[in-house]
Each structure stands twice: as C-alpha cells, then as structure tokens.
N, C-alpha and C positions, 0 to 999 in steps of 0.2 A: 364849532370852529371859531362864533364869532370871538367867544372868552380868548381862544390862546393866541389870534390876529393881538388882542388889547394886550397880554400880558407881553408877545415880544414885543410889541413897541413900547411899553413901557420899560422894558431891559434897555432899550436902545435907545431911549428919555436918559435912562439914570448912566449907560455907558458914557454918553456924547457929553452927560456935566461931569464927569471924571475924568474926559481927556481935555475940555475945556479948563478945568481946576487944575490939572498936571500943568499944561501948556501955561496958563498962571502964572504957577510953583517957578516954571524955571524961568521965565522971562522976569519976574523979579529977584532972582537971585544975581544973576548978570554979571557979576565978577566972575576973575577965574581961580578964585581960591575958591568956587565951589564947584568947581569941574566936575568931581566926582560926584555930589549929589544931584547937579542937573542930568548927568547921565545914568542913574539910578529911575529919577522920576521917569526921562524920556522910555527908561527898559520897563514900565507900570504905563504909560501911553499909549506903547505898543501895543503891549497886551490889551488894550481897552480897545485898542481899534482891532486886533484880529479875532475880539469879540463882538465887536460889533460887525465885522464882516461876515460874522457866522450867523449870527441873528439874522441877517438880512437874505444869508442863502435860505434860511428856516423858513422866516415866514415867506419870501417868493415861493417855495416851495407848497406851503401851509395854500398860499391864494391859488395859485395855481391848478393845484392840484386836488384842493377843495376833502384832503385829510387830514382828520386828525393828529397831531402830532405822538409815532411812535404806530402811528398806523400801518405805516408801509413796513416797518420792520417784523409788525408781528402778520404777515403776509395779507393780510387784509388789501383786497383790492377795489377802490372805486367803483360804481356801478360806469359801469361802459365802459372801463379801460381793458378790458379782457381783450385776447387775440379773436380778431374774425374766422370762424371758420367756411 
C-alpha cells in the first residue's frame, strides 16, 4: 500500500506544477488579443485539477481503507469489513 500512497502523491506533485505552469501561461499572456489561447490553457487547468480531484478521492480511499488499489473492484474485501452476522 505504502508504494501506491507514494506514487499518487507524486501524480498530484506533477498535477499541482502543471496547473501552477498553466496559471503562468495565461497571466503572462494578459492581452486580449490572446483571449482565445488563455482560454485554451484555462480548458488544460481544468482538466489538471479534476485530476487532481480524482487522485485525492483515490488515495483518501487507498488510506482509508487500507486497499490496494483496483482491490475493491476485483471483489476482494478487507479483513473485518465483512457483514456481522
């Protein structure tokens, strides 16, 4: 578990310098003859944060819940999460 904690946060290391590098892009661009490519980049920001939003459901889920990733899909269940009978 501890490998795939490290490897999303490192997605979310390299997400978080690509909406920073976007954010950048278009604060130096600042004219409005380049309206159309600062709203290009902002549509590549976006996406980088609703990547980054997803990483961070993964691994709360990852800590959490102390599986594997791709664990719960293949029905694998946690020791003690089972129903009490």
């Amino acid at each position: 578990m501890e490998n795939a904690v490290k490897a999303i946060c490192q997605a979310l290391i390299e997400e978080a310098g690509l909406v920073i590098s976007h954010t950048d892009k278009i604060a130096a661009l600042g004219s409005s003859d380049a309206r159309t490519t600062a709203q290009a980049i902002d549509g590549m920001r976006l996406d980088a944060v609703e990547h980054i939003q997803n990483l961070t459901l993964e691994l709360t889920r990852l800590i959490t819940s102390g599986e594997e990733p791709g664990e719960a899909e293949s029905g694998g269940e946690p020791e003690g999460e089972g129903e009490a009978e």
